[in-house]
C-alpha positions in Angstrom: 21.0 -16.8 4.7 21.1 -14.0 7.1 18.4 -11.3 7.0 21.0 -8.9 6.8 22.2 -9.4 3.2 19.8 -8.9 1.1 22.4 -6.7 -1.0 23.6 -10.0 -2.1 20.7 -10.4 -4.6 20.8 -6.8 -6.2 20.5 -6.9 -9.6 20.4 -4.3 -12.7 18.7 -1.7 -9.9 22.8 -1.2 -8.8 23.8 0.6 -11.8 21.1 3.6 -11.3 21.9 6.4 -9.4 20.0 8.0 -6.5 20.8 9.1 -3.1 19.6 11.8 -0.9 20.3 13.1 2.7 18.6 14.1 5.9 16.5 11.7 8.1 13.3 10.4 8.2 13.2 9.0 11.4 14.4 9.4 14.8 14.3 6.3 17.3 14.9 7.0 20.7 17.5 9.6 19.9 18.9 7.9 16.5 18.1 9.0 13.1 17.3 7.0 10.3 19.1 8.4 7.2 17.1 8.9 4.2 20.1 6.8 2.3 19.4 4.2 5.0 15.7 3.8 3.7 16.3 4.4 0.0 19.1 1.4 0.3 16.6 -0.9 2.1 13.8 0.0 -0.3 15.9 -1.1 -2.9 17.0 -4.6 -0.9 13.3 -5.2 -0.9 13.0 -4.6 -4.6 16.1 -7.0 -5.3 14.2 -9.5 -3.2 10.8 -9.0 -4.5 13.0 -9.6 -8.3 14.7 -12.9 -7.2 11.4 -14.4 -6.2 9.4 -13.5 -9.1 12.1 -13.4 -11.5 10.9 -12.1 -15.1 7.3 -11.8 -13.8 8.8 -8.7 -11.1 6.7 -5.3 -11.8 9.0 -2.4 -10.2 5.8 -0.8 -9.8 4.8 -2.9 -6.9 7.4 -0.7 -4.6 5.7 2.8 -5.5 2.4 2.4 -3.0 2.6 4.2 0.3 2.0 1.0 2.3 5.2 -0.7 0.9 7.3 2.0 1.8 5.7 2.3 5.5 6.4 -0.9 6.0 10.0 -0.9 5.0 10.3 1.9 7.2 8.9 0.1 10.2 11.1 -2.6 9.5 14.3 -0.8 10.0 12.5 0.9 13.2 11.8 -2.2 14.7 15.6 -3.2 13.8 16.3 -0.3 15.9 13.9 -0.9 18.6 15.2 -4.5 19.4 18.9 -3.7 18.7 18.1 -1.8 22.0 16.6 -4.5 23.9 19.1 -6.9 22.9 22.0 -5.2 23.9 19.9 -3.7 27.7 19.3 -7.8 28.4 22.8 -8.4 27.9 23.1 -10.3 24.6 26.9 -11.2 23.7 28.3 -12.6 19.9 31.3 -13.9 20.6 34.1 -14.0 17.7 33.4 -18.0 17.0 29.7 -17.2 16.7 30.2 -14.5 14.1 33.1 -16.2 12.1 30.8 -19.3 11.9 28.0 -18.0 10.5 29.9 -16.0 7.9 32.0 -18.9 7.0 28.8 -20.5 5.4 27.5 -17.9 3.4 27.7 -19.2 0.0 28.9 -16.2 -1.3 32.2 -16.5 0.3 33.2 -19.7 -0.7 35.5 -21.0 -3.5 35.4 -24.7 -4.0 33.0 -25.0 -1.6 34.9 -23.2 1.1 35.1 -19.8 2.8 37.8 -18.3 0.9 38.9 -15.1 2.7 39.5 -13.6 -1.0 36.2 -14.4 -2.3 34.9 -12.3 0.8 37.0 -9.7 0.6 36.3 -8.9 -2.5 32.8 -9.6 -2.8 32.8 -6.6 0.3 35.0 -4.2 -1.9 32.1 -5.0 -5.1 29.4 -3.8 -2.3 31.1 -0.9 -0.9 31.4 -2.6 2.1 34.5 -3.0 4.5 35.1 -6.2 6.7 34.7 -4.0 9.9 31.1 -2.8 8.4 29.8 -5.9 7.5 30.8 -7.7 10.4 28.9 -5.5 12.7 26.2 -5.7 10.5 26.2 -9.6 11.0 27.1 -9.2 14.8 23.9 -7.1 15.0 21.6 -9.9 13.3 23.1 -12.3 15.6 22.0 -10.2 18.4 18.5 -10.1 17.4 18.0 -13.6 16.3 19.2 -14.2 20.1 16.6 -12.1 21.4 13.9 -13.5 19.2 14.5 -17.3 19.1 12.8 -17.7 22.8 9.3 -16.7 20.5 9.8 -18.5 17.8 12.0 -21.3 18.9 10.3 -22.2 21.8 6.6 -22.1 21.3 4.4 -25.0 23.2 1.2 -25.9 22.0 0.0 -29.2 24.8 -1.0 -32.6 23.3 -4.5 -31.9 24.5 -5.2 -28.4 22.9 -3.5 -29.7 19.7 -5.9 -33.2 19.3 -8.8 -30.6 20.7 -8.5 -28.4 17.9 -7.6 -30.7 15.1 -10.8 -32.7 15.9 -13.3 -29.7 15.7 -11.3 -28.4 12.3 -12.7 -32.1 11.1 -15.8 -33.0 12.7 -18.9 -31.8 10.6 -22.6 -31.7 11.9 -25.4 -32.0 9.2 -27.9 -28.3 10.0 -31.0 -26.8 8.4 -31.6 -23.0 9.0 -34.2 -20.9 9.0 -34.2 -17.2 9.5 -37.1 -15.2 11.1 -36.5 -11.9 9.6 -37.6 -8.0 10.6 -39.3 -8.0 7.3 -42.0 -10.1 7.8 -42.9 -7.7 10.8 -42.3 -4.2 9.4 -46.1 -4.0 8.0 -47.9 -5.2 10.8 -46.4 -2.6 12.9 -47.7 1.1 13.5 -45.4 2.8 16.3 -48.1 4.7 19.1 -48.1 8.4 19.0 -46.3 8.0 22.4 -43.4 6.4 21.0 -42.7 9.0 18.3 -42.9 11.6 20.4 -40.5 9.6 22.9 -37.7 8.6 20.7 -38.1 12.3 19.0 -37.3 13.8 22.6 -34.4 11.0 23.0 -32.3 11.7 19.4 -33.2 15.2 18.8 -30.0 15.8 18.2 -30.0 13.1 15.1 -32.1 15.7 13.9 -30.4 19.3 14.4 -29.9 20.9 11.2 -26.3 22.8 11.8 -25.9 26.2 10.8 -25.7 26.5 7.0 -25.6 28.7 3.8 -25.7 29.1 0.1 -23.5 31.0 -1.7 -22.1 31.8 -4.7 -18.4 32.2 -5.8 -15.5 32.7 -8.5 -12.6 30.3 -8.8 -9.4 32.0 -10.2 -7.0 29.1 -11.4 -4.2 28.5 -13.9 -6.4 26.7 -15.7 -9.3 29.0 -16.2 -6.9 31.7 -16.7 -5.4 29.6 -19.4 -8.4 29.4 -20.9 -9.2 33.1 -22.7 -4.9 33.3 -23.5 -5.0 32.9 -27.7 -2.8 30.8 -29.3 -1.7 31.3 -33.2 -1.0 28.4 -35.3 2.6 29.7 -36.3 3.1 29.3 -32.5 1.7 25.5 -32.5 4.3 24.6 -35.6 7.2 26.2 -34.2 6.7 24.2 -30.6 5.8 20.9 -33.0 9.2 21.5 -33.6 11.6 22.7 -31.0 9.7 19.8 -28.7 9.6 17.2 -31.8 11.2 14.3 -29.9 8.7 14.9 -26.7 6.0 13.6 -28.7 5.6 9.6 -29.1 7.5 6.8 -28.0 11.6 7.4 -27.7 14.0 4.8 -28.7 14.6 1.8 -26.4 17.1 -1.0 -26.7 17.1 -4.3 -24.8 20.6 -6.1 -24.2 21.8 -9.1 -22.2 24.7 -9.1 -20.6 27.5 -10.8 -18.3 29.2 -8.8 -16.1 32.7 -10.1 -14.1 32.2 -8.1 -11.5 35.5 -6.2 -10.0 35.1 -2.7 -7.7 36.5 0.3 -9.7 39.1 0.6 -6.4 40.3 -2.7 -6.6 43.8 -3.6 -7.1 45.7 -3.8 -10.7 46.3 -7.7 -10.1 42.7 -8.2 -9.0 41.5 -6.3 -12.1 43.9 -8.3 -14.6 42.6 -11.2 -13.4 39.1 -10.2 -13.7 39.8 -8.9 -17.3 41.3 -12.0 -18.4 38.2 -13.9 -16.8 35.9 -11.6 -18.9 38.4 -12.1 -21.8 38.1 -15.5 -22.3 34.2 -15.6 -22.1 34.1 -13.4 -24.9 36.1 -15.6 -27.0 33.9 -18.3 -26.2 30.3 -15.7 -26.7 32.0 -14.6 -30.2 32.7 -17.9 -31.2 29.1 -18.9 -30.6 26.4 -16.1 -29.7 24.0 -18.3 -29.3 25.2 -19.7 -26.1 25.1 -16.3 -24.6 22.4 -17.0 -22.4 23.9 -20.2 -21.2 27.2 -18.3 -20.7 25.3 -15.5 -18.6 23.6 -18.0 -16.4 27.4 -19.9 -16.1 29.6 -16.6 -15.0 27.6 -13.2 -14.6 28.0 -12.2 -11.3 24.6 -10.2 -11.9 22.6 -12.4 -9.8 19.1 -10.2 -11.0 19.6 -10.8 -14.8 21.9 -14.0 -15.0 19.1 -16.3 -14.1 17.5 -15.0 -17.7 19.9 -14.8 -19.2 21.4 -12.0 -18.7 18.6 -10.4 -20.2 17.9 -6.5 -18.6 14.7 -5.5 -20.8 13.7 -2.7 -22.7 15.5 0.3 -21.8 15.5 4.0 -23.0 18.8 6.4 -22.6 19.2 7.4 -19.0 18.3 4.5 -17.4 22.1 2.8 -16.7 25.5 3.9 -16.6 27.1 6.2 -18.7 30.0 3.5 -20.5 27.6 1.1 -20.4 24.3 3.1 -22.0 26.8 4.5 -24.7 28.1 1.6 -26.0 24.4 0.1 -26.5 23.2 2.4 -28.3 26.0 2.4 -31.0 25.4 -1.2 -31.5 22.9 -2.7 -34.5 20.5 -6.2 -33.7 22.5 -9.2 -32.5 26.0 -7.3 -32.3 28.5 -8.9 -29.6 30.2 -6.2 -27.6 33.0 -6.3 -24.9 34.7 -5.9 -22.4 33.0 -2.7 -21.6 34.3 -1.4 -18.2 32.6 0.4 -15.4 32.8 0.6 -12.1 31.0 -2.7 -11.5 33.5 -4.5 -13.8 33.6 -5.7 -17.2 30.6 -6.4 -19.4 30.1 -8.2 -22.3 26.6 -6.6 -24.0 24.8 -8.9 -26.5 21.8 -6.8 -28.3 19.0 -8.0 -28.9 16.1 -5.7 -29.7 15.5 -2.3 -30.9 12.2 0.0 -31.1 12.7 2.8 -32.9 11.5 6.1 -32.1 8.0 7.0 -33.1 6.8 10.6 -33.6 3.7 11.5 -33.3 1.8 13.6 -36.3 1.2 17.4 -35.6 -2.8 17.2 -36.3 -3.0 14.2 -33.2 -0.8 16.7 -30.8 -1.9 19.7 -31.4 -4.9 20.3 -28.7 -2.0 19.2 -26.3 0.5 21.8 -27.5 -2.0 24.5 -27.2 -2.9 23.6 -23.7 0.7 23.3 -23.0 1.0 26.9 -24.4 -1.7 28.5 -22.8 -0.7 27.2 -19.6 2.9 28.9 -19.9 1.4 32.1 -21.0 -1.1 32.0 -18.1 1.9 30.8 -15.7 3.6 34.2 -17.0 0.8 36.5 -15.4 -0.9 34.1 -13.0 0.9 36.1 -9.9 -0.1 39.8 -11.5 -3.7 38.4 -12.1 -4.1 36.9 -9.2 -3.0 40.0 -7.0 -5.3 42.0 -9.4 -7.6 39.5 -8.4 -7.5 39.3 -4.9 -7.4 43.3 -5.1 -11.2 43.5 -6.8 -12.9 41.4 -4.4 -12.0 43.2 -1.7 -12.4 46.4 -3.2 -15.7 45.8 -4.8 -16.3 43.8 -1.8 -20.7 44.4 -2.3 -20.6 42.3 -6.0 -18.3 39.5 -7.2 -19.5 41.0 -10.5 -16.4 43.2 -11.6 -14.0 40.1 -10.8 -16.2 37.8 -13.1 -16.5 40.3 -15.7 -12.7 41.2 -15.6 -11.2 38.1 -15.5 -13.9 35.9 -18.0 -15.0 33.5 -15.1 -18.8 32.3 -14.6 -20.2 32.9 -10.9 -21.0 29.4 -9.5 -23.6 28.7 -6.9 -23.7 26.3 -4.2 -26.5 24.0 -2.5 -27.2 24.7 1.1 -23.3 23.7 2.7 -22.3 23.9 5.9 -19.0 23.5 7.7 -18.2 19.8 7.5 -19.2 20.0 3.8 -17.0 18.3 1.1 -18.8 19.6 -1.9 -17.9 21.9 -3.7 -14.3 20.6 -3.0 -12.5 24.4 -3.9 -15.0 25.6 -0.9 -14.3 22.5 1.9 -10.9 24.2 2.8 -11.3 24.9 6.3 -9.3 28.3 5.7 -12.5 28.8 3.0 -15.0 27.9 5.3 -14.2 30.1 8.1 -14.0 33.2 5.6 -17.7 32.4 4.6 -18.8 31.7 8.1 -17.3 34.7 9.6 -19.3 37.9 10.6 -18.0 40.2 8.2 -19.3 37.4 4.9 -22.1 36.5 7.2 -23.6 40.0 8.7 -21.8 42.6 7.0 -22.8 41.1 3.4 -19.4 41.1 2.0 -17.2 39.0 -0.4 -14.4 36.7 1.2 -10.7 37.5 0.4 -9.5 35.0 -2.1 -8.2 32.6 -0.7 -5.7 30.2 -1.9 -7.6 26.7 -1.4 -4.4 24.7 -3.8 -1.7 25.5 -5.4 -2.6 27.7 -8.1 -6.2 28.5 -7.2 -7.7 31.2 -5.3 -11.6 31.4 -4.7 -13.8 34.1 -3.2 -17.3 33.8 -2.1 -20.4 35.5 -0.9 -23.1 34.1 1.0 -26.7 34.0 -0.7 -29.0 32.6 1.9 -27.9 32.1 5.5 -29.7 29.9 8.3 -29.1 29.7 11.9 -28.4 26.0 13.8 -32.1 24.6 14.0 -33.7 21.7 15.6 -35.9 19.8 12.8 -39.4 19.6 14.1 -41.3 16.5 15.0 -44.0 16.9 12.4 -41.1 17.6 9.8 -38.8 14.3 11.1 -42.1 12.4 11.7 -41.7 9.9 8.9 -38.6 9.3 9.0 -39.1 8.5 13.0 -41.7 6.1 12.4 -39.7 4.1 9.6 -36.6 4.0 11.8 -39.5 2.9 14.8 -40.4 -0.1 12.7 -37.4 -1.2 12.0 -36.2 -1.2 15.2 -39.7 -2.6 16.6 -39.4 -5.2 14.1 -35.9 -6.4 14.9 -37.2 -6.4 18.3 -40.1 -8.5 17.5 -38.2 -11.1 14.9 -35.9 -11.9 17.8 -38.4 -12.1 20.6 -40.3 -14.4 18.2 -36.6 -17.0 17.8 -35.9 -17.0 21.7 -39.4 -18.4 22.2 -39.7 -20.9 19.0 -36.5 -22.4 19.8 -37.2 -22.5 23.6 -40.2 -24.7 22.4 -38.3 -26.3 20.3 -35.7 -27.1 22.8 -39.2 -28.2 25.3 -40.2 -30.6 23.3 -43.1 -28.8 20.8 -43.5 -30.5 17.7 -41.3 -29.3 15.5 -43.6 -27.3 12.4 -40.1 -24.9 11.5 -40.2 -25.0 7.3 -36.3 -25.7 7.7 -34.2 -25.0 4.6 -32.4 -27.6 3.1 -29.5 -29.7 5.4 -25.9 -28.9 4.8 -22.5 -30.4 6.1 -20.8 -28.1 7.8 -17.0 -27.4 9.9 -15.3 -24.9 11.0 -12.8 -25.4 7.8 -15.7 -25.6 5.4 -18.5 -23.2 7.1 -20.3 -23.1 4.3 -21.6 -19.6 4.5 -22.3 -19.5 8.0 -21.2 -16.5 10.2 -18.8 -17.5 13.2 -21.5 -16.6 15.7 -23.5 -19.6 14.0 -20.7 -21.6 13.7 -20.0 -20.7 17.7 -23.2 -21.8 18.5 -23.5 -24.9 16.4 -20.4 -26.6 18.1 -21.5 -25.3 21.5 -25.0 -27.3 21.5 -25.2 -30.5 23.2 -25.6 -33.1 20.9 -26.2 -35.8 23.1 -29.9 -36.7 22.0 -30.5 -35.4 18.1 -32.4 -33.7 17.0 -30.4 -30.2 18.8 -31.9 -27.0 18.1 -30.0 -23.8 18.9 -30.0 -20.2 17.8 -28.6 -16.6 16.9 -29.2 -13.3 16.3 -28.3 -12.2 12.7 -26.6 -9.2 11.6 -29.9 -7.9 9.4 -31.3 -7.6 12.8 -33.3 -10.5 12.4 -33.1 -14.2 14.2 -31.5 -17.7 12.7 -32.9 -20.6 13.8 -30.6 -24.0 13.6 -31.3 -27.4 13.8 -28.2 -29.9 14.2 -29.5 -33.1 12.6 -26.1 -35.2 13.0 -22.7 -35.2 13.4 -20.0 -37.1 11.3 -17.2 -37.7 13.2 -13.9 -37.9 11.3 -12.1 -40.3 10.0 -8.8 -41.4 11.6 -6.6 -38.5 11.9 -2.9 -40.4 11.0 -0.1 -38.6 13.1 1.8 -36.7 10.6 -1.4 -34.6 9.6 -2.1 -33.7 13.6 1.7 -33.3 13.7 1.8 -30.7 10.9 -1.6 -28.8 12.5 0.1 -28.7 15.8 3.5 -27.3 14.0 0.6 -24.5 12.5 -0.7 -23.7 16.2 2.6 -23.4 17.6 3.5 -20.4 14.4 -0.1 -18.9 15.7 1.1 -18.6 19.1 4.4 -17.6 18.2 2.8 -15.0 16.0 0.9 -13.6 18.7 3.6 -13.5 21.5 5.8 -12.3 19.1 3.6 -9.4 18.1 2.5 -8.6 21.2 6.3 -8.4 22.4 6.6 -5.8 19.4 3.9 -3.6 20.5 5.5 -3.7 23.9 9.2 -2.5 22.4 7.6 0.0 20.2 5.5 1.6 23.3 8.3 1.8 25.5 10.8 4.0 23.1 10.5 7.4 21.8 9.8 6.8 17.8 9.3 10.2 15.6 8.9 9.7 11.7 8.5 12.3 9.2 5.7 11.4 7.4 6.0 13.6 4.9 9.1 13.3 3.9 9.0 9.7 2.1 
């Protein structure tokens, strides 16, 4: 199956409606429609639902990363369509009627029937000329690609090399000489402080900071002080009734026989008649519906169950179709429904009624909801008003508090990388506070804006210059970072010369921990750096004793005991690992080729636009 048709597997996701315009990318001169990437986002959903069939969460396609990475896909579409056609790549007519000749899709009777495809195209919204350039373009690119990932070599002599260290295991016993058993017995000379003081002073440079103290404005503490009367709750209770609770849903099956709303009168008699005689069969015995559906839908995302779409509320699917649902009771047969996807025959099978909730379990929820209209009706007066009394009464933030109902908040010493308090780490915020009329001249901020609907002003407390720490204030903490490192220092010093004796000849008096079996597929806990040096030793006379240095700073201390060589490796297994070498290397040349395409072409994306 070519990569390029993944529209064959769309399934109830084709009877929504969406579609929006502009671009959202622009490579090397060409812009990506928006209606390019919503149509391949929803290939990749129709995908992701013929895999995983009823176990397929539509959710999975609402994370940023999914969407990125269907938009890199079409970029790098772009990208090699490019270096395709600069090397020279040709389809020639044969090439491309072959390969559409044996897409099942097409076929009648097991053969490409030029019917079948042309009307399969019309159900898509496709036309012959548009799909066959689409297919001439995969063509192209599988040309360009196959020298990666047809023709990988991986030698005889790497692949029996490799496959005999992923199976050989040698038996070791660690033991770990760590800083900790160091860090009391060491006491850093005066000399030393004062050295490494001199060396990271600027580890210890307190930046300029402040304290201040400040009034947030927002919709929400606006919304706060507006009054609400009860009469007011009841009446919304019951203009906004239905909002409350669960609204109905229905789920159906159905089969569709699938005909495009512009085909011709002979083709849509046909279809009808098709569609016709299935009902007769589905009326003369429901419960075959579901066998039926799997036999004729041409809804490839529901027929596998059945024709089953799920749980549904109004809104969701096409007009003719979501109208007659909802007129039907539990187990009613329906049909032929037309749309413009062809005729349906609707079985349904479920219905949850609408639940309303009670008044007294809403009604902390409608008031909000009221207060923040009310608010939202004089949030621009009162926050002009605001914004007004702070600078005008620029000496307090008093008047403001006092007018408006708000509490004055104070901050900790911040400065300005700070992140807390999160309404003063806007960098427009910051640079208000910091600046020489809030900083000298003792004055409030403007308010400032810092999200939507939120405006904050400020007024610094307690201001301190830049200042480097002083030794006898950072001592401490100099002589605990002194040990450490003198200790890591010491624990490693201590394993180079143990296991050079060790490796001398000095009797061995290491309390080893207990032996394990271990390979690079089974490592057993072991960090890659051990396992490095485990298979690097010489094992030629055993007892071998090699060595690391951990990542707690400290030293690990090995001894290789024995090796177990493994068993007979039969020829399909090292056949299969050298099949897995060959994908690695593929992988890699492949993706490094990407990186190479990608750098030389111009790619802009608006990020912030999908």
């Amino acid at each position: 199956m070519l990569a390029v048709l993944p529209f064959m597997f769309w399934g109830v996701q084709s009877y929504r409606s969406d579609g929006q315009e502009g671009y959202i990318a622009i490579v090397d001169g060409e812009e990506i429609q928006r209606r390019e990437f919503e149509q391949a986002l929803r290939d990749h959903q129709a995908r992701l639902r013929a895999m995983f069939g009823g176990n397929f969460d539509s959710a999975m396609l609402d994370s940023y990363e999914v969407r990125d990475s269907v938009l890199e896909r079409l970029i790098q579409q772009r990208l090699l369509f490019r270096e395709a056609v600069s090397n020279g790549f040709t389809v020639l007519d044969s090439q491309l009627m072959s390969e559409i000749g044996q897409i099942p899709e097409f076929h009648l009777d097991n053969k490409f029937s030029k019917k079948q495809y042309e009307s399969f195209l019309r159900n898509e919204g496709l036309s012959p000329v548009t799909f066959e350039s689409r297919v001439r373009q995969e063509l192209l690119l599988r040309q360009l690609l196959d020298g990666y990932s047809e023709y990988g070599f991986v030698s005889d002599t790497v692949t029996n090399r490799v496959t005999y260290l992923s199976e050989v295991e040698r038996v070791v016993s660690q033991a770990q000489i760590k800083p900790e058993d160091y860090i009391s017995r060491i006491e850093p000379a005066e000399e030393e402080i004062k050295t490494y003081y001199d060396t990271h002073q600027s580890e210890f440079f307190l930046p300029e900071r402040v304290r201040v103290e400040y009034l947030v404005l927002s919709l929400e503490s606006l919304a706060e002080n507006e009054p609400v009367s009860d009469e007011a709750v009841q009446a919304y209770y019951e203009e906004h009734r239905e909002e409350f609770g669960q609204p109905e849903e229905r789920r159906a099956s159905h089969i569709l026989i699938a005909v495009a709303a512009t085909a011709e009168e002979e083709e849509k008699r046909q279809a009808r008649e098709e569609a016709e005689g299935i009902l007769e069969l589905v009326l003369q015995d429901p419960e075959q519906f579901a066998k039926l559906a799997e036999e004729h839908s041409d809804d490839p995302g529901s027929s596998s169950l059945g024709g089953d779409l799920g749980f549904f509320g109004r809104g969701v699917m096409v007009k003719e179709f979501e109208d007659e649902i909802f007129q039907m009771q539990p187990d009613e047969v329906r049909g032929l429904v037309e749309t413009d996807f062809g005729f349906h025959i609707i079985l349904l099978t479920e219905i949850k009624e609408a639940k309303t909730a009670e008044l007294a379990d809403v009604k902390e929820q409608i008031e909000e909801r009221l207060k923040l209209q009310m608010a939202s009706n004089i949030f621009g007066e009162a926050a002009e008003e605001f914004s007004n009394t702070v600078y005008e009464q620029s000496d307090s933030l008093l008047p403001a508090a006092e007018k408006f109902e708000l509490t004055i908040q104070e901050s900790d010493w911040i400065n300005r990388n700070s992140d807390e308090p999160s309404v003063l780490a806007d960098q427009s915020m910051m640079n208000a506070i910091f600046s020489e009329e809030t900083l000298v001249d003792k004055r409030n901020t403007e308010a400032i804006e810092v999200m939507p609907d939120t405006l904050v002003s400020a007024r610094v407390l307690e201001h301190r210059q830049a200042t480097a720490q002083s030794l006898s204030v950072v001592r401490d903490e100099i002589v605990e970072r002194l040990k450490r490192q003198l200790a890591e220092e010491k624990a490693v010093k201590e394993g180079r010369e143990l296991l050079a004796d060790l490796q001398n000849g000095v009797e061995d008096t290491v309390d080893w921990g207990e032996p394990k079996q271990v390979s690079y597929m089974q490592p057993d806990g072991l960090s890659q750096e051990m396992l490095r040096a485990i298979f690097k030793a010489d094992i030629d006379s055993l007892p071998v004793y090699t060595g690391v240095e951990d990542m707690q700073g400290g030293y690990s201390l090995i001894r290789i005991s024995q090796v177990i060589e493994p068993e007979t490796i039969d020829k399909e297994r090292k056949a299969d690992f050298g099949k897995q070498l060959q994908q690695m290397k593929t992988q890699e040349e492949m993706s490094a080729y990407l990186d190479g395409v990608r750098q030389r072409y111009d790619v802009t994306i608006k990020r912030d636009s999908y």
